[in-house]
C-alpha positions in Angstrom: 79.2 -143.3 27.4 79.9 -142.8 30.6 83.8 -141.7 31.9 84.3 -144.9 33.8 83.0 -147.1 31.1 85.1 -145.0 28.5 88.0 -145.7 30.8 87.4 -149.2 31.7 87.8 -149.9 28.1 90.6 -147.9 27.4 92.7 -150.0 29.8 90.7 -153.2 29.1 92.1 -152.6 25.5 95.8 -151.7 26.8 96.1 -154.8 30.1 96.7 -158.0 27.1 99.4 -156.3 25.3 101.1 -154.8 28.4 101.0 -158.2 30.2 102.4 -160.0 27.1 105.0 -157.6 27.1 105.9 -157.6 31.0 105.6 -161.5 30.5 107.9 -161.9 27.7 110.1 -159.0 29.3 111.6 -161.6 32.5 109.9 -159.4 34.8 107.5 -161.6 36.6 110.9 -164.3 37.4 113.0 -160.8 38.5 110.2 -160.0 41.2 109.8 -163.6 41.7 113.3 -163.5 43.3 113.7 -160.1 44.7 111.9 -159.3 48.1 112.5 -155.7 47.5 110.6 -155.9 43.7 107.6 -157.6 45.5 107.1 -154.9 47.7 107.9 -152.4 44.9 105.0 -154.1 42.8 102.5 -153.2 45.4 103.6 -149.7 45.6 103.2 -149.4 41.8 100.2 -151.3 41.8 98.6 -148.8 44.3 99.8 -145.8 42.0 98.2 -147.6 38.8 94.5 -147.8 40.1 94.2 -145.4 42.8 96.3 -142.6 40.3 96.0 -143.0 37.0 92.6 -145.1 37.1 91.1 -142.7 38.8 92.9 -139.6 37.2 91.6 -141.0 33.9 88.1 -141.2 35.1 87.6 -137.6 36.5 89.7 -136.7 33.3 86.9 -138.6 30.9 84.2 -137.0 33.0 85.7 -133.4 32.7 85.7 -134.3 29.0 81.8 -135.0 29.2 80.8 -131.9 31.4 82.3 -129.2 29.3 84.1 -130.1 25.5 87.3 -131.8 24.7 89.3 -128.7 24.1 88.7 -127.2 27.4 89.9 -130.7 28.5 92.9 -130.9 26.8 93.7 -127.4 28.3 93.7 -129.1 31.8 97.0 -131.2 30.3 99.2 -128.0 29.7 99.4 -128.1 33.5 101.1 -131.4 33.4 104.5 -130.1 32.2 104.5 -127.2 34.9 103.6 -129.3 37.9 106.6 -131.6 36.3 108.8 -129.0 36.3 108.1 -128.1 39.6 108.1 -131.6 41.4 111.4 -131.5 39.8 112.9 -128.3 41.1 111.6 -129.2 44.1 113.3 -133.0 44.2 116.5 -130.7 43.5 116.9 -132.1 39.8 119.0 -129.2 37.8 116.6 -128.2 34.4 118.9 -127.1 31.5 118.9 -124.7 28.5 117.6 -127.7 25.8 115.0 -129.0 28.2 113.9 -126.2 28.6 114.1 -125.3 24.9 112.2 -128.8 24.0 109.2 -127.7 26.4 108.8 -124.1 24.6 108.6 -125.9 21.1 106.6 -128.4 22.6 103.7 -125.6 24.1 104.3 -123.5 20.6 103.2 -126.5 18.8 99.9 -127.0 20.7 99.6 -123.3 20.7 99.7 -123.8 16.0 97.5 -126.7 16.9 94.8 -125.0 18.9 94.5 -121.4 17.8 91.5 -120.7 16.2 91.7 -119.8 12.3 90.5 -116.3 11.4 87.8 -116.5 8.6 89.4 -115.2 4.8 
């Protein structure tokens, strides 16, 4: 399948649920009667297709030029950039986060290393 169909139906499958959700959640009334939310929506709206729609695609077609592990190696980036968009937004990191994130990477490190033969 192609990347965009692959992620046309991924968020096809996710937008009833969400909307349910956000429906049954009071939001639509809240931005209903805040000026402030409307504008918001449109900002978040504009970071929903234009990011992560089109972050998924080139993700799903990354995925079908070379294999999914190699792919999945693109996410352990994620965290760092984090991390650094952090720092850099002057947010203070301390010892457990930075804890969490080392067992986090050792347990994709178990998960991905290649098993010797017996």
């Amino acid at each position: 399948m192609s990347p965009l169909a692959v992620t046309t139906g991924s968020f096809a499958v996710a937008f009833v649920p969400a909307v349910v959700i956000v429906y049954y959640s009071g939001f639509f009334n809240e931005v209903e009667s805040n000026v402030h939310m409307q504008n918001a929506l449109w900002y978040l709206l504009a970071l929903a297709f234009l990011g992560t729609a089109i972050a998924n695609i080139y993700f799903n077609k990354l995925i079908h030029l070379s294999n999914p592990v190699f792919a999945a190696s693109v996410t352990y980036t994620i965290p760092i950039v984090a991390v650094l968009w952090g720092v850099w937004d002057g947010e203070t990191i301390n010892i457990y986060q930075l804890i969490g994130g080392a067992i986090i990477l050792f347990g994709v490190y178990l998960v991905n290393r290649k098993k010797r033969p017996s």
